[in-house]
C-alpha positions in Angstrom: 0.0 0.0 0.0 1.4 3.6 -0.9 2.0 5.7 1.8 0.9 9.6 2.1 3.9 10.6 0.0 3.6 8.2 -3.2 0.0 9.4 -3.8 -0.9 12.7 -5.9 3.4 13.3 -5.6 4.4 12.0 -9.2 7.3 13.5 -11.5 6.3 15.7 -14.3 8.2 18.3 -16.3 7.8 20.9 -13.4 10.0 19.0 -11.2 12.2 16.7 -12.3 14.4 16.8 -15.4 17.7 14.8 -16.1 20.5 15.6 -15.2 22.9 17.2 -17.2 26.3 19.6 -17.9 24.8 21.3 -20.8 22.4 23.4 -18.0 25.3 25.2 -16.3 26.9 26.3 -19.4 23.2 27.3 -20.5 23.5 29.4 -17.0 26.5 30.4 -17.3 26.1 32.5 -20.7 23.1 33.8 -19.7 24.5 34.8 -16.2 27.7 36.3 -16.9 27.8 36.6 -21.0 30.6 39.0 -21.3 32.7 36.9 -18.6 35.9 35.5 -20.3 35.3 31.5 -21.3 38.0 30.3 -23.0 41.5 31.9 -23.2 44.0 30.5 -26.5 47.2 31.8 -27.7 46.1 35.7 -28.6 42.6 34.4 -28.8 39.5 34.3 -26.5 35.9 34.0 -26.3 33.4 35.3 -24.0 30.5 32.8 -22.7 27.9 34.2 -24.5 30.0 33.4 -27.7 31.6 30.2 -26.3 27.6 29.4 -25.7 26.8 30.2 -29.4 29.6 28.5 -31.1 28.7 25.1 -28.8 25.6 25.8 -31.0 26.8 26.3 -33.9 28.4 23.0 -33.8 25.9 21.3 -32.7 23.3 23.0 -35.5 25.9 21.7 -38.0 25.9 18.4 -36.8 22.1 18.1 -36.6 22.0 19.3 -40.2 24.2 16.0 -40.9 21.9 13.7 -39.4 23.6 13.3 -36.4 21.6 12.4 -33.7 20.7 10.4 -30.4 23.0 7.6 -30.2 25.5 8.5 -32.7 29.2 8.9 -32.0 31.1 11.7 -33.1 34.9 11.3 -32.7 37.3 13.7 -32.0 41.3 13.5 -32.4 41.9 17.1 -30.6 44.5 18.9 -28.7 43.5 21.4 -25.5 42.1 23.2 -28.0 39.0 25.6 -27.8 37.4 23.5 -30.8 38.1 20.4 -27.9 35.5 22.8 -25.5 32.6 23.6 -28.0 32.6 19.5 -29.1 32.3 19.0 -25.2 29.0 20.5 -25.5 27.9 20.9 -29.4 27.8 17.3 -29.4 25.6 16.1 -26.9 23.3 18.8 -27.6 22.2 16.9 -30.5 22.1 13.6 -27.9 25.0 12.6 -30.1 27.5 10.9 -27.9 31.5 12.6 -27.9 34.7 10.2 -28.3 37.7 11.7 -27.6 40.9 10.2 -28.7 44.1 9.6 -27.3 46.4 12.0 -29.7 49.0 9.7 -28.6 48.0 6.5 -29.9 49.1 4.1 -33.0 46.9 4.2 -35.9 45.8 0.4 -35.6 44.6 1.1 -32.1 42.6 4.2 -33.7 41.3 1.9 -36.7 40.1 -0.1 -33.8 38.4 2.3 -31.7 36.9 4.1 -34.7 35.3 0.5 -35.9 34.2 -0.1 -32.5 32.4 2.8 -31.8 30.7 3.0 -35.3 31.9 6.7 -35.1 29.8 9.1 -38.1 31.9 12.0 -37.4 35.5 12.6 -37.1 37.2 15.9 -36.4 40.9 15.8 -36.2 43.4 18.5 -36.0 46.0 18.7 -38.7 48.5 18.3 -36.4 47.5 14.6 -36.3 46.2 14.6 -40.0 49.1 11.8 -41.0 48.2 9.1 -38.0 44.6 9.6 -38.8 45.2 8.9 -42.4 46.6 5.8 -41.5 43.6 5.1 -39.3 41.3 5.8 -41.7 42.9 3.6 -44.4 42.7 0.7 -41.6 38.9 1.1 -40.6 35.9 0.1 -42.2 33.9 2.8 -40.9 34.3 6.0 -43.3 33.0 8.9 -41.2 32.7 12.4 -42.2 35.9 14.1 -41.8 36.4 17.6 -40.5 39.9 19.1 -40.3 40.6 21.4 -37.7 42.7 24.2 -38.3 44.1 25.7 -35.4 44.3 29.7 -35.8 46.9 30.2 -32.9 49.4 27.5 -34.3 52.7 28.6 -33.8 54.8 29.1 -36.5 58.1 27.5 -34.6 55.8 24.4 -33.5 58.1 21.7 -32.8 55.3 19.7 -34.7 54.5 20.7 -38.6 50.9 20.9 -39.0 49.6 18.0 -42.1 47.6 18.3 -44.8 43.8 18.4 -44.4 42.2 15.1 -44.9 38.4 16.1 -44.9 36.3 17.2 -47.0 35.4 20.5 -44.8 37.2 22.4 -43.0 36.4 23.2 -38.8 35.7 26.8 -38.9 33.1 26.6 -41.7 31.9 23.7 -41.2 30.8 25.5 -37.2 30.1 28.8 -39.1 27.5 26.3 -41.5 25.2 26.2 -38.0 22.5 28.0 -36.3 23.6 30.0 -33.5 19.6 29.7 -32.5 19.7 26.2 -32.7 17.1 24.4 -30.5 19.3 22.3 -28.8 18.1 18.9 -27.1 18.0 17.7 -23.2 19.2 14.1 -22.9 15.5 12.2 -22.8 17.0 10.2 -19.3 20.0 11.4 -17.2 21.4 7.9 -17.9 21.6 8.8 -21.5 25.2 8.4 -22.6 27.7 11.5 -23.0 30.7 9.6 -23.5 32.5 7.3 -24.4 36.2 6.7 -23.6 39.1 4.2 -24.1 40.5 2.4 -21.3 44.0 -0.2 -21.7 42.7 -3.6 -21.0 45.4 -6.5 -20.1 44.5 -8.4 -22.6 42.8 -7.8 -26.3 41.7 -4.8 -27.5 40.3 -1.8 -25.6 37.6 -1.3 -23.8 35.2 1.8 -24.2 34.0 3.5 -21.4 30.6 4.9 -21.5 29.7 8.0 -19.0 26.4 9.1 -18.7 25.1 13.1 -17.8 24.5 12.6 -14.4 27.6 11.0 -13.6 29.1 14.0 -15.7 27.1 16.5 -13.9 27.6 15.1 -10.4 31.7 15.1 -11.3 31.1 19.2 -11.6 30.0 19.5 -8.7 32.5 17.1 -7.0 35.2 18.3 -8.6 33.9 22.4 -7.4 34.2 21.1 -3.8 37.0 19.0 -3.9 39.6 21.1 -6.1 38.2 24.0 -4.5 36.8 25.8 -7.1 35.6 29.4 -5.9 33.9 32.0 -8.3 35.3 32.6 -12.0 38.4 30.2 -11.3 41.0 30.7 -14.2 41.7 26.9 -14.6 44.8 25.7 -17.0 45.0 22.7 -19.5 47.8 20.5 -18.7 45.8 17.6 -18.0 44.8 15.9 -22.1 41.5 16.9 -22.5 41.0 13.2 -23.9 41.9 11.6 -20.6 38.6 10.6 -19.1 36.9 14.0 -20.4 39.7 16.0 -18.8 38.3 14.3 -15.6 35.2 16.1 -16.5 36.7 20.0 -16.1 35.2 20.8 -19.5 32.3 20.9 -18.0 33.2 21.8 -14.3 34.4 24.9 -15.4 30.3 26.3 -16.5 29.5 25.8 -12.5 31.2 28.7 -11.5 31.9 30.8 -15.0 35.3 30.0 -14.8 38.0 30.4 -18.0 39.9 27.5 -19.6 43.0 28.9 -20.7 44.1 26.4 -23.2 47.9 24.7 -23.6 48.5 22.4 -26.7 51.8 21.3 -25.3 52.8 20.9 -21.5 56.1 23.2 -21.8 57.7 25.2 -19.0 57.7 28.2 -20.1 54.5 28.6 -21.4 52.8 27.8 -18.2 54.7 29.9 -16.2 53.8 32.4 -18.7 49.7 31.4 -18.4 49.9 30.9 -14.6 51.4 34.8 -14.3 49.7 36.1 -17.4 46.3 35.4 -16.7 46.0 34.7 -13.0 45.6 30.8 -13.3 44.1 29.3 -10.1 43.8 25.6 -10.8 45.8 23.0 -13.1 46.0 19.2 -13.3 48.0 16.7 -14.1 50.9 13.4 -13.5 53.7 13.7 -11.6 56.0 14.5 -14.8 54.1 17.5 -15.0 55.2 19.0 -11.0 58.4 17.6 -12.3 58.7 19.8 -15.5 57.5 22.8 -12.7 59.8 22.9 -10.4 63.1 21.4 -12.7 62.2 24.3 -15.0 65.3 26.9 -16.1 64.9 30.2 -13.9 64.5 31.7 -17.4 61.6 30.1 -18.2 59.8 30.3 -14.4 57.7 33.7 -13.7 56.6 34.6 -10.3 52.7 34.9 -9.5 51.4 36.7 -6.7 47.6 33.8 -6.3 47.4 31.0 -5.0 47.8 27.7 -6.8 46.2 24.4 -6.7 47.5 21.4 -8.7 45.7 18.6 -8.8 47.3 15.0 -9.6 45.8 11.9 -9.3 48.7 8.7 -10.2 51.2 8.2 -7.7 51.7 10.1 -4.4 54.1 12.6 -5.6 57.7 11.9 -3.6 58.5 14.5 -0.7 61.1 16.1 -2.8 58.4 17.1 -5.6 55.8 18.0 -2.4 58.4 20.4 -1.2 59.3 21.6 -4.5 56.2 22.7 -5.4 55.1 24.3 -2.1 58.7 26.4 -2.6 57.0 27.4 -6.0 53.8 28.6 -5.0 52.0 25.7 -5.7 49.5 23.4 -3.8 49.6 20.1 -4.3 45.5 17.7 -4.2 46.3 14.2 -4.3 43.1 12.5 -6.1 42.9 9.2 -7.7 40.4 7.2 -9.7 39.8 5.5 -13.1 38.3 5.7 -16.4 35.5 4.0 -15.3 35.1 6.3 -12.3 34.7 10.0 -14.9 38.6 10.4 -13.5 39.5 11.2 -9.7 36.8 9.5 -7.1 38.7 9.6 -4.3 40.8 12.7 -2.4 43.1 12.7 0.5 41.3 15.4 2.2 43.9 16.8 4.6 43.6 17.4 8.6 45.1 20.8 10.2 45.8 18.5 13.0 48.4 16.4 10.8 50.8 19.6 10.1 51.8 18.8 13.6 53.3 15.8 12.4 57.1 15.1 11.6 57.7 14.9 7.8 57.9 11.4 8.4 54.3 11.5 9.5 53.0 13.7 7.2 54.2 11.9 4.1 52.9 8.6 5.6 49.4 10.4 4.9 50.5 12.3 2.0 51.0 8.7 0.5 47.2 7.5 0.8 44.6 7.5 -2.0 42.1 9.0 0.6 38.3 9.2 1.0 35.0 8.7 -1.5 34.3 11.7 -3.1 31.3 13.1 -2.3 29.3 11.9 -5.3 30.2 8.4 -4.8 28.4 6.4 -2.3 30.7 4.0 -1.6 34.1 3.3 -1.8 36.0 0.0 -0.1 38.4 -2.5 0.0 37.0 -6.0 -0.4 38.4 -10.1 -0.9 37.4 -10.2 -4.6 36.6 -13.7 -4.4 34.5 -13.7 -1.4 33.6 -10.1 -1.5 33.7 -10.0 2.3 35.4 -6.4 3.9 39.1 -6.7 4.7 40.0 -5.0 8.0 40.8 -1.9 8.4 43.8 -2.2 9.5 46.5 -0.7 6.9 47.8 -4.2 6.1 45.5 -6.1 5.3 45.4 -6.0 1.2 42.5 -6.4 -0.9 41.0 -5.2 -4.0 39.7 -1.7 -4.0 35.8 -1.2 -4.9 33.4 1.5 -5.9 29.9 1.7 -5.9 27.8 4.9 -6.9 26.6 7.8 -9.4 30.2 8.5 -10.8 30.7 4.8 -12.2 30.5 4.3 -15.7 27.4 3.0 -17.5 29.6 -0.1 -18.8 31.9 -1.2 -21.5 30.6 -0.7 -24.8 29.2 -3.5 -26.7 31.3 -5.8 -24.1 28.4 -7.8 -21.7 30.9 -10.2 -20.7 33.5 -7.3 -19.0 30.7 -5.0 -17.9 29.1 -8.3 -15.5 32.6 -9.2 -14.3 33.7 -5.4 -13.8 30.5 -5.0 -11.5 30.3 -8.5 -9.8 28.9 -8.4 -6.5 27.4 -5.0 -6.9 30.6 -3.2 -6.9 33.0 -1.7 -9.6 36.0 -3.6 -9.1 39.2 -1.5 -9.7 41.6 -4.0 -10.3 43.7 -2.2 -7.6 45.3 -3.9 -4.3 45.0 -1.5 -1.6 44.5 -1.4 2.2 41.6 0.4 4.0 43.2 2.2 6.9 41.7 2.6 10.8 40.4 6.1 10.0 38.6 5.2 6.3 41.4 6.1 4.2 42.4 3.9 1.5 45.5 3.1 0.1 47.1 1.7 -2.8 49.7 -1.4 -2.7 49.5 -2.6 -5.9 48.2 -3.4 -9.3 46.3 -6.5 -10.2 46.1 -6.0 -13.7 49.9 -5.5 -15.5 48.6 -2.1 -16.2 51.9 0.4 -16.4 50.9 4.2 -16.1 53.3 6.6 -17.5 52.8 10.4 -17.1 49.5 9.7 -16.7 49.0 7.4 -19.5 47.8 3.7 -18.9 50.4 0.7 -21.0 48.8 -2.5 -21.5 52.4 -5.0 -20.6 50.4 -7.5 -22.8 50.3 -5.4 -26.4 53.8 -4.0 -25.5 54.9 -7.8 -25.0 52.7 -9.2 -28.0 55.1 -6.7 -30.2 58.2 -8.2 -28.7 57.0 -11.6 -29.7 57.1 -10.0 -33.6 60.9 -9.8 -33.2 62.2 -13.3 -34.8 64.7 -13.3 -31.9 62.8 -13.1 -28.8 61.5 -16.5 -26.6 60.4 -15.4 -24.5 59.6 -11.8 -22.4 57.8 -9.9 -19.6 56.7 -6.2 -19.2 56.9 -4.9 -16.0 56.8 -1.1 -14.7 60.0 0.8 -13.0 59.4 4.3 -11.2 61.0 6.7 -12.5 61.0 10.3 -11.3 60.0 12.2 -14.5 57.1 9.6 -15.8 56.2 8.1 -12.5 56.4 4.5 -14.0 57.9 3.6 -16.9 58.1 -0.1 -19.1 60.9 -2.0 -18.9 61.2 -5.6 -20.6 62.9 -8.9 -19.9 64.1 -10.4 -22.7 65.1 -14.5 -22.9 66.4 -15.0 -26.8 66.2 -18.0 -28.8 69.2 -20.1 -28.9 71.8 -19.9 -30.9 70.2 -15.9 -31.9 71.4 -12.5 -31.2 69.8 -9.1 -31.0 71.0 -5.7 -29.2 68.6 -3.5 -26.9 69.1 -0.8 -29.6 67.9 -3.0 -32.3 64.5 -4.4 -30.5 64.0 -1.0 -29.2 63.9 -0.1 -32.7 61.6 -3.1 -33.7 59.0 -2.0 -31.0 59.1 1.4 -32.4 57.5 0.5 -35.4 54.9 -1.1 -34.0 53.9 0.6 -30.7 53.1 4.5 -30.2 56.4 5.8 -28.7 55.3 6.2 -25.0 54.7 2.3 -25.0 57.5 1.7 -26.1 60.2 -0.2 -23.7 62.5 2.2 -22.0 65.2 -0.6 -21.2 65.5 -4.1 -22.7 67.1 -6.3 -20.0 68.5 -9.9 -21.5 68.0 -12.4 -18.6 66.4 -16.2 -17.7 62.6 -15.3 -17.6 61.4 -16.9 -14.2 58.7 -19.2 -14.9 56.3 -21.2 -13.0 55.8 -25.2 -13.4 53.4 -24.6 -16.0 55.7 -22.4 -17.9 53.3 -19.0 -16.9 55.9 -16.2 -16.2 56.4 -14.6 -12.7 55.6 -10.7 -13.1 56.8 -10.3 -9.1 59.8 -11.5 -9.9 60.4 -9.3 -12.4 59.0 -6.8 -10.5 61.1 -7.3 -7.8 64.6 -7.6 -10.7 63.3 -4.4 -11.7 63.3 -2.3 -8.4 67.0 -3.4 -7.8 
């Protein structure tokens, strides 16, 4: 029987409608139109333009059929055409795939196939990879070179030849900045979709929905601290889960994006003084390129300023590097499959009493759920029972709530096992601490992740295998202070053959993108169990020393 507050109290258009990022850009142009949006090279836009180019786009795209449920891919830098597809695109219900501009062009054939893209824009500073792709896929989208006005003349990277058959600029300029764009029809409605490193086989894609992308803004306004019109910088790859989702953070609180194609030195110091930045984010290698930078190319800057990372707990070195440089470091962490960071070490005044020692014992831990996830623990996968929270005991980190992905595209069989039990599980070893604090111990997939980037130790080994000298190998990650981790491979060669690091080095070059690509080949006995599987923690352990 309903009670008193089921009867006569249903939903209706008056009050309740989904869930979605496109609203607080809506609000944002409207509230403070001539408020500065986007900041690139010489170029910027206010919101009420930023607001009517998004339409533009989107108006464009409608006009090409593009519509609920179609992908439209993007191959962008931290561009501001990277912005307006952020929200041009799922104003026509149209989902947005953004891709790596790091990666090979048979793992773009793959993702392109995969997620039946219709659209493809791509910069022309990756027009020659995309080519490739193209000539690899079966899907034949339309393609739209962008042409970036602000591209340096001294890039250190030639812009290619267009590829399309219409150029960016005109192709936006084509649309209705009137356009009558669409509300998702359900909150769960997908957004995006994004490519995640799997241990073995092809990638899987990633779908977000607009709620989990709308609950991320406001997670990500409390937990980096986001106050009125922050002046936020793009270090982090836009690509990389949504640019955890800042893309649309940002609209929240009318903030500016002051775009960065390439993470240099010099030009952020030159952003963070010229235009007041408040709030970057990034790896480690990115504090690293901070505070190791020549004094020509540092500038001092009177704010304060947050950086955000979210892969390994910086070292204390980097901690105290970057507090002697004016910056403040958030330790976040999280997955694709979580919209980014999920977690944040939220810090205690009462712990700056501690000795450094102390302090960087809780500087090292993953932290606490973020507030838009309902749960987050550490649980024996096979039993799914709670480990004890007593720092040691290790099990594998869970998380359960509105900022987990919808599932893996077209992939049943991964989506059930990644949610088994009612819980995403991480794939991450970890340790749930007295106080609720997680932290991480280890990796249960052979996942390495360099500056940021995730390596699947599989594909990089399945391209050793191609070299007519190699038995047998391993991929394991070392640390390394300027990537955080790096991949390193054992090599055991066939007998009676002979190869030089130099020369399978080269050999993987040709088949890998470069940051996959082994930084050391080490010739040794693989260690092997009695079924001939080969012992990553012993390599592991040969790689520390």
């Amino acid at each position: 029987m309903a009670n008193i507050y089921e009867t006569g109290l249903d939903r209706n258009a008056a009050n309740h409608q989904p869930l979605t990022p496109l609203t607080l850009m809506q609000r944002a142009a409207a509230t403070y139109p001539d408020q500065t949006a986007v900041i690139h090279g010489g170029a910027s836009l206010s919101y009420r333009a930023f607001w009517r180019r998004a339409l533009r786009l989107a108006s464009a795209l409608d006009a090409r059929g593009i519509g609920k449920g179609d992908t439209v891919t993007v191959m962008l830098s931290n561009t501001p055409a990277m912005l307006e597809a952020h929200y041009g695109v799922p104003m026509t219900q149209a989902v947005l795939h953004s891709l790596n501009t790091r990666l090979d062009a048979a793992i773009i054939a793959f993702q392109l196939d995969h997620a039946e893209s219709k659209v493809l824009i791509v910069d022309r500073e990756f027009s020659k990879v995309m080519q490739d792709a193209l000539a690899l896929a079966k899907t034949k989208p339309l393609v739209i070179d962008y042409d970036d006005p602000e591209y340096p003349d001294d890039a250190p990277y030639p812009k290619g030849e267009p590829i399309g058959s219409i150029d960016y600029e005109a192709f936006v300029q084509s649309g209705d900045p009137d356009f009558a764009w669409r509300m998702p029809d359900d909150e769960w409605d997908a957004i995006s979709l994004n490519y995640t490193s799997g241990t073995t086989g092809n990638p899987k894609g990633v779908v977000y929905h607009h709620r989990g992308a709308t609950l991320m803004v406001y997670s990500n306004t409390v937990h980096a601290e986001l106050g009125k019109h922050p002046v936020y910088l793009w270090t982090l790859p836009m690509f990389h889960c949504n640019g955890w989702c800042f893309p649309w953070t940002l609209a929240l609180q009318a903030g500016t994006h002051v775009c960065l194609r390439w993470v240099r030195a010099k030009s952020m110091y030159d952003a963070i003084a010229d235009h007041g930045v408040t709030h970057l984010c990034g790896a480690p290698i990115v504090m690293a390129t901070l505070i190791n930078a020549a004094d020509a190319d540092k500038r001092e800057f009177a704010q304060a300023v947050t950086f955000n990372t979210a892969a390994a707990p910086p070292p204390e070195s980097v901690l105290a590097g970057m507090a002697e440089a004016g910056f403040r470091v958030n330790h976040l962490y999280g997955l694709t499959e979580t919209y980014g960071p999920a977690t944040v070490n939220e810090w205690h005044a009462g712990w700056d009493a501690l000795d450094k020692a102390g302090q960087a014992a809780k500087k090292a831990r993953q932290g606490v759920r973020y507030a838009a996830l309902e749960g987050l623990t550490v649980l024996d996968p096979e039993t799914m029972a709670g480990t004890p929270a007593d720092g040691e005991t290790i099990g594998e980190v869970m998380f359960r709530g509105n900022i987990v992905m919808k599932g893996y595209l077209k992939n049943r069989k991964a989506t059930d096992e990644a949610f088994a039990g009612g819980w995403f599980h991480s794939g991450d070893l970890g340790v749930m601490h007295p106080d609720g604090y997680i932290q991480l111990k280890d990796r249960s997939k052979d996942i390495i992740i360099s500056g940021g980037e995730n390596i699947s130790s599989i594909e990089v080994e399945d391209a050793l295998y191609k070299h007519p000298a190699v038995a047998s190998c391993g991929v394991v990650a070392r640390a390394d202070d300027k990537w955080g981790e790096v991949p390193v491979a054992y090599v055991e060669l066939k007998p009676g053959r002979t190869a030089t690091e130099a020369e399978i080095i080269e050999h993987c070059r040709g088949l890998l993108a470069r940051f996959k690509v082994p930084k050391a080949i080490l010739f040794a006995e693989i260690p092997k169990t009695s079924t001939g599987k080969i012992q990553k923690f012993k390599l592991r352990e040969m790689a520390k020393g």
